[in-house]
PDB file of the backbone (N, CA, C, O) and the ligand in Angstrom, with CONECT records:
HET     ZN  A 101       1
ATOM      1  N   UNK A   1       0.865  -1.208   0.000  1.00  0.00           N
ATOM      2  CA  UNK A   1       0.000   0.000   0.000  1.00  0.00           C
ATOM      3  C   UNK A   1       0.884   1.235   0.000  1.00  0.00           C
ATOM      4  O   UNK A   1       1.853   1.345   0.751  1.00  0.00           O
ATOM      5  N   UNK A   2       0.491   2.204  -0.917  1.00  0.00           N
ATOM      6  CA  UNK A   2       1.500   3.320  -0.656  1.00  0.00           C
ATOM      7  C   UNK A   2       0.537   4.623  -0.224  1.00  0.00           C
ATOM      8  O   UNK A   2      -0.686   4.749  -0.171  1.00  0.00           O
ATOM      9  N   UNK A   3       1.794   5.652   0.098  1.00  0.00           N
ATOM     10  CA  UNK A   3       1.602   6.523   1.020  1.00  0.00           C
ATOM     11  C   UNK A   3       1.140   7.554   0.126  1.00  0.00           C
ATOM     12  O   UNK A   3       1.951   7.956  -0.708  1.00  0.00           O
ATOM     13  N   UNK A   4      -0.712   8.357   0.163  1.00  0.00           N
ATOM     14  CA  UNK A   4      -1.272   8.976  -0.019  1.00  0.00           C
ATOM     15  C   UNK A   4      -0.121  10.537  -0.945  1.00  0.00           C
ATOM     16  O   UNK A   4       0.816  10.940  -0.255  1.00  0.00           O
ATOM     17  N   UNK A   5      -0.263  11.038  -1.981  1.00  0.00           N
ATOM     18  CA  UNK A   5       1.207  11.915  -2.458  1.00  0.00           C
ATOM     19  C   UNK A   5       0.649  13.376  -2.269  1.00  0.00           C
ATOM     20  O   UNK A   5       1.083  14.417  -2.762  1.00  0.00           O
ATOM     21  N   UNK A   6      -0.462  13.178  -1.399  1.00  0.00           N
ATOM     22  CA  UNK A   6      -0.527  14.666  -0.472  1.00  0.00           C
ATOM     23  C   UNK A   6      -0.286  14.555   1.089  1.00  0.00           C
ATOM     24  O   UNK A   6       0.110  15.406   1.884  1.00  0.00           O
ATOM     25  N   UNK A   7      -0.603  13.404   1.249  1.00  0.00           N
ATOM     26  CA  UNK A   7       0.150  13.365   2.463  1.00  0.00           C
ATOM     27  C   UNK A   7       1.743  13.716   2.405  1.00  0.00           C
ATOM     28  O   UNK A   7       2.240  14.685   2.979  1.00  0.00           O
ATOM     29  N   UNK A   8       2.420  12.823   1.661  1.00  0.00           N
ATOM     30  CA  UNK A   8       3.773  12.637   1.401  1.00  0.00           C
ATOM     31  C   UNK A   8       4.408  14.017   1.393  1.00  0.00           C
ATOM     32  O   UNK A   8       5.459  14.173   2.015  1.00  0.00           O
ATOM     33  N   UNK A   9       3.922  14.904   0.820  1.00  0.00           N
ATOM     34  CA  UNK A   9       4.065  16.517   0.125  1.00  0.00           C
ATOM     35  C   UNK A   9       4.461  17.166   1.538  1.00  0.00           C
ATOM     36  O   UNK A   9       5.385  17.975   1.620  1.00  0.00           O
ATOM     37  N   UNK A  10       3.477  16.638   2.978  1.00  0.00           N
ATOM     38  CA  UNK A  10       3.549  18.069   3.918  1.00  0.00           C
ATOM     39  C   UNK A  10       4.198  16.922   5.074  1.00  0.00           C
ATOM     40  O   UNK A  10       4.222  17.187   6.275  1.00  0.00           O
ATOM     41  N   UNK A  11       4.756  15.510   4.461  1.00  0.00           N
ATOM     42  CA  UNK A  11       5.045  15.351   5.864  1.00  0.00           C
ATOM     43  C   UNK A  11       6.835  14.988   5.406  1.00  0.00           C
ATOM     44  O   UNK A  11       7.316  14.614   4.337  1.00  0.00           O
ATOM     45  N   UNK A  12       7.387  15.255   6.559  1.00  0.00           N
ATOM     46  CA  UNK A  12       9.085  15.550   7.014  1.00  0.00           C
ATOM     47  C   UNK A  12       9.522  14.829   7.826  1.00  0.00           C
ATOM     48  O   UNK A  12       8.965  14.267   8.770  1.00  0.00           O
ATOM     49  N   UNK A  13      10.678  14.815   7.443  1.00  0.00           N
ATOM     50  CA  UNK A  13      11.786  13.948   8.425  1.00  0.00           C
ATOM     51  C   UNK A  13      11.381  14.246   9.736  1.00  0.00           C
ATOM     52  O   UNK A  13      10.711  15.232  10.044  1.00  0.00           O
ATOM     53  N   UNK A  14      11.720  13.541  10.365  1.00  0.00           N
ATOM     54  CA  UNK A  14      11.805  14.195  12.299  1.00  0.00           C
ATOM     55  C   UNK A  14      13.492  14.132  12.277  1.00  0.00           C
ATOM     56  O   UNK A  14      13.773  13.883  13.449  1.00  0.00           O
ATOM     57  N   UNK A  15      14.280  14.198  11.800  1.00  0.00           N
ATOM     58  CA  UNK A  15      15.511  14.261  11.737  1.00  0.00           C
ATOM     59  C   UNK A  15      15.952  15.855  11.914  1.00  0.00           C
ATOM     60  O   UNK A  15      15.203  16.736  11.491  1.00  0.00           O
ATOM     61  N   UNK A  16      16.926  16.100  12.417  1.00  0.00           N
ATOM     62  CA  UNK A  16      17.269  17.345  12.700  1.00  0.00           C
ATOM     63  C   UNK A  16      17.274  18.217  11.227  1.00  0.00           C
ATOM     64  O   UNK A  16      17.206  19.441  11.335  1.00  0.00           O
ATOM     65  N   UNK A  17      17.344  17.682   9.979  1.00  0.00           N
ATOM     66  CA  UNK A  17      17.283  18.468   8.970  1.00  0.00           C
ATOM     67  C   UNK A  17      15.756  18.660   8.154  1.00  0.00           C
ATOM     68  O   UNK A  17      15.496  19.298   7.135  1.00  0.00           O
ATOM     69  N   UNK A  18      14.954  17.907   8.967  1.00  0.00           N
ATOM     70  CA  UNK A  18      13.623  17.824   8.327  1.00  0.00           C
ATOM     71  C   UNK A  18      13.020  17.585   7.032  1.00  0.00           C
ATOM     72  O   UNK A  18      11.863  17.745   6.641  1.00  0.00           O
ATOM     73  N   UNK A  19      14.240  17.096   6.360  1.00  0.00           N
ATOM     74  CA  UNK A  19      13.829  17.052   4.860  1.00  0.00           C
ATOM     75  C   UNK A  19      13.345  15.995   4.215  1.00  0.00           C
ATOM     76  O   UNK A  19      13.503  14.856   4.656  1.00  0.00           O
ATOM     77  N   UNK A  20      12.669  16.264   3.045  1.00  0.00           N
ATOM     78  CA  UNK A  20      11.458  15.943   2.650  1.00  0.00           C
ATOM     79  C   UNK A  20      11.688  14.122   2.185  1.00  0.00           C
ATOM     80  O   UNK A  20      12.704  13.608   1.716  1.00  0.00           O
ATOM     81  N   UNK A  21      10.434  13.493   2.496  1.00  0.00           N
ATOM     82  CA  UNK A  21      10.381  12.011   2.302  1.00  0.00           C
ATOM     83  C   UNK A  21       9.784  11.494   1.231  1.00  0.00           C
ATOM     84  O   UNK A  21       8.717  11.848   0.729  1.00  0.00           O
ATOM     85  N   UNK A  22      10.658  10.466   0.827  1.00  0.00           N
ATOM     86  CA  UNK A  22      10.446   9.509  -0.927  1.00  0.00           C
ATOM     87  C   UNK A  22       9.565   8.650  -0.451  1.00  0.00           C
ATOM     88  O   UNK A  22       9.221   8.570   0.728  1.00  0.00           O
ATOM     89  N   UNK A  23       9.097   7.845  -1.545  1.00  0.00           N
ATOM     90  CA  UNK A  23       8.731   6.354  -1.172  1.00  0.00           C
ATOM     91  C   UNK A  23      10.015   5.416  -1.906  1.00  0.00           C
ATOM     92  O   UNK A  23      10.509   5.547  -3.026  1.00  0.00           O
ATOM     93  N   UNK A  24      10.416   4.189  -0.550  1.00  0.00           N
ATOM     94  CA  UNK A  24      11.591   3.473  -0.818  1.00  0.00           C
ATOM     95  C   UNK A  24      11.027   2.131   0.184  1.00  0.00           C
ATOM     96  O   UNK A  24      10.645   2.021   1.349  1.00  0.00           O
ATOM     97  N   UNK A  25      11.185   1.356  -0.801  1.00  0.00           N
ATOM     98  CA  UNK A  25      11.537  -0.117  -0.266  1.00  0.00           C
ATOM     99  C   UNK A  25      12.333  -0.350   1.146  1.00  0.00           C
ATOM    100  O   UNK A  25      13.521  -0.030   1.187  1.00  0.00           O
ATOM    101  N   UNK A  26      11.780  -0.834   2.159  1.00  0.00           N
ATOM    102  CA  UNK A  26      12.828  -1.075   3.285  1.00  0.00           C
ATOM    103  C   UNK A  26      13.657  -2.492   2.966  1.00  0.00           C
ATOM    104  O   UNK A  26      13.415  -3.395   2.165  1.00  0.00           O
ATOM    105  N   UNK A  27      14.768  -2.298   3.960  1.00  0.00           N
ATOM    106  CA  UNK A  27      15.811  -3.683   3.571  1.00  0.00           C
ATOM    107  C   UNK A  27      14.860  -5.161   3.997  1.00  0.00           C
ATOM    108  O   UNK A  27      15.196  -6.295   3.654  1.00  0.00           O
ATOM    109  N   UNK A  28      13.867  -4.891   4.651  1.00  0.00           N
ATOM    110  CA  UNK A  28      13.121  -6.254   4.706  1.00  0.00           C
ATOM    111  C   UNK A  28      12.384  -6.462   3.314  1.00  0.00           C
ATOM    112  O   UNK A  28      12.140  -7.637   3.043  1.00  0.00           O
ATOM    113  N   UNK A  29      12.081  -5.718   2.598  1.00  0.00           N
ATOM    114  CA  UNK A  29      11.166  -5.639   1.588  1.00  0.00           C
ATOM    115  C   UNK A  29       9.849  -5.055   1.820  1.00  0.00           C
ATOM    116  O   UNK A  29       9.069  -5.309   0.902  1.00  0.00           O
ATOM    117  N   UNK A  30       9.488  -4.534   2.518  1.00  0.00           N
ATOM    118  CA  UNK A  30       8.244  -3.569   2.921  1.00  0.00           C
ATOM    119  C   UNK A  30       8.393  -2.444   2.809  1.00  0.00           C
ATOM    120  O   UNK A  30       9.475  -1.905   3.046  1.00  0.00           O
ATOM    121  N   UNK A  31       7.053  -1.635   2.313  1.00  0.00           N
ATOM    122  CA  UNK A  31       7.232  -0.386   1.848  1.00  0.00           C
ATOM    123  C   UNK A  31       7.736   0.613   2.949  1.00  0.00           C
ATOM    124  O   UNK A  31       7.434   0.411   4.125  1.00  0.00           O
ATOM    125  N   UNK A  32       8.418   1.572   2.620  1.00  0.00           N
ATOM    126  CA  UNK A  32       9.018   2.785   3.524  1.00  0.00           C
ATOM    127  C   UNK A  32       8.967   3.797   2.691  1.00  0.00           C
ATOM    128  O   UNK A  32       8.654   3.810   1.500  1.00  0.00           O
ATOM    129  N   UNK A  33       9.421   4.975   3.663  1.00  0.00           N
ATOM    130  CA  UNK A  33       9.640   5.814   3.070  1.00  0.00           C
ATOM    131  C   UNK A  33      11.182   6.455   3.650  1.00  0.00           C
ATOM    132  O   UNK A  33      11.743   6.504   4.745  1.00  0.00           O
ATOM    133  N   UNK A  34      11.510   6.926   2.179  1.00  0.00           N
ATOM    134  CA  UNK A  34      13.260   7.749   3.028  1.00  0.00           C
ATOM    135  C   UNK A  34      13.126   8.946   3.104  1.00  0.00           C
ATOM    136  O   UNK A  34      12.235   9.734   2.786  1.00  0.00           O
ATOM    137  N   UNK A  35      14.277   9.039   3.640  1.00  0.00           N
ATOM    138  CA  UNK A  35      14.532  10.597   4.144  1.00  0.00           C
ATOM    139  C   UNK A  35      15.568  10.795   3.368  1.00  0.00           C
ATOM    140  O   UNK A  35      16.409   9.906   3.229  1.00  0.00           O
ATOM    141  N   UNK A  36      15.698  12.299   2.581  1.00  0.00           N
ATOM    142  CA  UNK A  36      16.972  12.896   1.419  1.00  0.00           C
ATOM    143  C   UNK A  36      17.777  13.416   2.047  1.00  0.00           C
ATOM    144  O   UNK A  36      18.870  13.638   1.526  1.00  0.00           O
ATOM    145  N   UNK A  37      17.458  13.887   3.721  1.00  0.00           N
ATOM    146  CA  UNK A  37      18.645  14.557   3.997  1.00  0.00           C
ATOM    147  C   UNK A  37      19.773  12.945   4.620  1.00  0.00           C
ATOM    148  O   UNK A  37      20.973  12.840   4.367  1.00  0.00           O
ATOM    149  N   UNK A  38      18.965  11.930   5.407  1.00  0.00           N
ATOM    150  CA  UNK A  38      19.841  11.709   6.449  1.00  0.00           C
ATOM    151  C   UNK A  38      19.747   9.922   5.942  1.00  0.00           C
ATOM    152  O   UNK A  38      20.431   8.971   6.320  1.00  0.00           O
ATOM    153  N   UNK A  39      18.657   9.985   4.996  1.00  0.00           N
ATOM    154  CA  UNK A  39      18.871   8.826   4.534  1.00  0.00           C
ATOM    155  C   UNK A  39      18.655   7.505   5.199  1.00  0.00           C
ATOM    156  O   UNK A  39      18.995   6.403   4.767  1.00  0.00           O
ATOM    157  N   UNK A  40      17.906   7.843   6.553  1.00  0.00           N
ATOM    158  CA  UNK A  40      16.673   7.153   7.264  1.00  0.00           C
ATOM    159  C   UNK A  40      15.765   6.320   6.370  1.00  0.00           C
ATOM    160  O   UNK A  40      15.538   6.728   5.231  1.00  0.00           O
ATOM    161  N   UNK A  41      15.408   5.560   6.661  1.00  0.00           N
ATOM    162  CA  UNK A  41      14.183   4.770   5.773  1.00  0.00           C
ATOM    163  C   UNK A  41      12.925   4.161   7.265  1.00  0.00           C
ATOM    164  O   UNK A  41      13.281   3.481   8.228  1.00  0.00           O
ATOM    165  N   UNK A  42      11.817   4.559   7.060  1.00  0.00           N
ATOM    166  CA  UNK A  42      10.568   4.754   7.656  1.00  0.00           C
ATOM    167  C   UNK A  42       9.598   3.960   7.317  1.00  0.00           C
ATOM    168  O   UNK A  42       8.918   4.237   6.329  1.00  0.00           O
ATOM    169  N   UNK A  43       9.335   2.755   8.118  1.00  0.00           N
ATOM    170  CA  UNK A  43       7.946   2.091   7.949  1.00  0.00           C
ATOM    171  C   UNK A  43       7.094   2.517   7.332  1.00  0.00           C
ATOM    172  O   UNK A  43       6.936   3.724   7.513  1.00  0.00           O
ATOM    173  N   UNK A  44       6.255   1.944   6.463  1.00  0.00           N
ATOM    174  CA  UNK A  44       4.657   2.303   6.555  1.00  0.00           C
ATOM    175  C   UNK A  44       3.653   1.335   6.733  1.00  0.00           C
ATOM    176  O   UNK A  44       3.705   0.479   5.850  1.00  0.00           O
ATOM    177  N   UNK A  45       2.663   1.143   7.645  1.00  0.00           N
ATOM    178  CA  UNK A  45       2.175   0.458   8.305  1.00  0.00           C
ATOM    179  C   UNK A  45       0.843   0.568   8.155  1.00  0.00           C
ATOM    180  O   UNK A  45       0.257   1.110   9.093  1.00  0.00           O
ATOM    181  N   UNK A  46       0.173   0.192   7.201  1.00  0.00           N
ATOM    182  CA  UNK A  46      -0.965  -0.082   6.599  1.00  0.00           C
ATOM    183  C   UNK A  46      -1.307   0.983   5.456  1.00  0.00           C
ATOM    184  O   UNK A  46      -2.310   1.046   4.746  1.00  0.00           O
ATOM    185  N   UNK A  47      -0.237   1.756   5.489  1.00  0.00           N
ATOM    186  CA  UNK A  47      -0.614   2.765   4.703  1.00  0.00           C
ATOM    187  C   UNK A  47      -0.019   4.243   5.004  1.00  0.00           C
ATOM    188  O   UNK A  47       0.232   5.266   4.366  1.00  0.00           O
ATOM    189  N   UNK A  48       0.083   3.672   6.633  1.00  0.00           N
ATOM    190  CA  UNK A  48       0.232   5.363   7.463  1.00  0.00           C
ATOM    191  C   UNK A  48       2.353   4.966   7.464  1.00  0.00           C
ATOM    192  O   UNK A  48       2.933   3.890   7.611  1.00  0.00           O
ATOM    193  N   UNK A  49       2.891   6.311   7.245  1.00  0.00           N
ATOM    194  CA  UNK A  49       3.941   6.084   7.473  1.00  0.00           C
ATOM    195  C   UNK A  49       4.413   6.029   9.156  1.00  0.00           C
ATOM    196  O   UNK A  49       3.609   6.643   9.857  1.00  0.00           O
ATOM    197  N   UNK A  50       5.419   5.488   9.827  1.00  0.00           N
ATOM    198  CA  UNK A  50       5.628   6.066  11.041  1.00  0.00           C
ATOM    199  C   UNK A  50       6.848   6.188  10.892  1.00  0.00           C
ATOM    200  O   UNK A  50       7.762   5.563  10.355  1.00  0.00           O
ATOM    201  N   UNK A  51       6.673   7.357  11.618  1.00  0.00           N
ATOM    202  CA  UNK A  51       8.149   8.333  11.441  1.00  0.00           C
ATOM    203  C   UNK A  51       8.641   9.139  12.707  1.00  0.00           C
ATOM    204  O   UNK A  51       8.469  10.294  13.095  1.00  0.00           O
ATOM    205  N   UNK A  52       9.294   8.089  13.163  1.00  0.00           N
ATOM    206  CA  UNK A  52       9.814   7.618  14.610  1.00  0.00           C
ATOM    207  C   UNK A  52      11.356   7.409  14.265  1.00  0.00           C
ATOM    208  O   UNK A  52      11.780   6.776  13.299  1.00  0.00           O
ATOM    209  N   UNK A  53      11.990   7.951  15.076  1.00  0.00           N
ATOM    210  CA  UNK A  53      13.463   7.775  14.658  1.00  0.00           C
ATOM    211  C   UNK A  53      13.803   6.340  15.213  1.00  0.00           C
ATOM    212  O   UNK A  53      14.753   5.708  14.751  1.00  0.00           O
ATOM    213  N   UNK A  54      13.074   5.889  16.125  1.00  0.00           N
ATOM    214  CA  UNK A  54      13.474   4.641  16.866  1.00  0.00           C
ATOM    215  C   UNK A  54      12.748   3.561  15.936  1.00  0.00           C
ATOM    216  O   UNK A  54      12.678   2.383  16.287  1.00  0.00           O
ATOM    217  N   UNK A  55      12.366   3.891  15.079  1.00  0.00           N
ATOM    218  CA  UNK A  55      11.554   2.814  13.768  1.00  0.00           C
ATOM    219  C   UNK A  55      12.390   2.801  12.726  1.00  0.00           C
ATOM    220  O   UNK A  55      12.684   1.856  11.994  1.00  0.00           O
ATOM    221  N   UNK A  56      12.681   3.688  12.709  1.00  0.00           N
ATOM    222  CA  UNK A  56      13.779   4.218  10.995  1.00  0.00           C
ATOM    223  C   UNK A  56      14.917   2.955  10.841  1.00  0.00           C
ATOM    224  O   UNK A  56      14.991   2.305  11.884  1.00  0.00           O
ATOM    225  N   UNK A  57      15.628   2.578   9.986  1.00  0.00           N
ATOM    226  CA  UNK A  57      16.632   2.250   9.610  1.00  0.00           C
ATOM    227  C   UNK A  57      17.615   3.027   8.217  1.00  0.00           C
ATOM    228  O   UNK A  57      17.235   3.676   7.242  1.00  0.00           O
ATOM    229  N   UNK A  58      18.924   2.625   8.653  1.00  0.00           N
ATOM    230  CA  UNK A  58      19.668   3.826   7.501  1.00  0.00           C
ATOM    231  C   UNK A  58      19.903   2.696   6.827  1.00  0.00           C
ATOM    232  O   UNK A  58      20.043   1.526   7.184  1.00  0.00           O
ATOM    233  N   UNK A  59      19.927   3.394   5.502  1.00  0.00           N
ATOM    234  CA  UNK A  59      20.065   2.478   4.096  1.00  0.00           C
ATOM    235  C   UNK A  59      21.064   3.340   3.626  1.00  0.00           C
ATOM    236  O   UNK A  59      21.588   3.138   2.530  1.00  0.00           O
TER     237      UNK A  59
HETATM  238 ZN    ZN A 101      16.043  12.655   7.926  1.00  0.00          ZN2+
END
């Protein structure tokens, strides 16, 4: 399921640089989304991203 591309538009890293999030494959194979500044990659979990630094993994 992917992440709504108006949602996607207004929502941001929680990373100290806040910058803006892709949709990217996580290393398990489930959808995520990354981050351009820090290069975080972010669950999405039925649809909803969570964007939790303690969820993230760096790719
Ligand atoms: Zn980030």
């Amino acid at each position: 399921m992917s992440v709504d591309p108006q949602l996607l538009e207004i929502l941001a890293c929680p990373c100290d640089q806040h910058a803006p999030l892709q949709p990217a494959a996580r290393p398990d194979g489930g959808p995520g989304l990354a981050c351009t500044g820090c290069a975080r990659v972010f669950p999405v979990v039925d649809g909803i991203p969570v964007l939790l630094l303690d969820e993230a993994v760096t790719g």
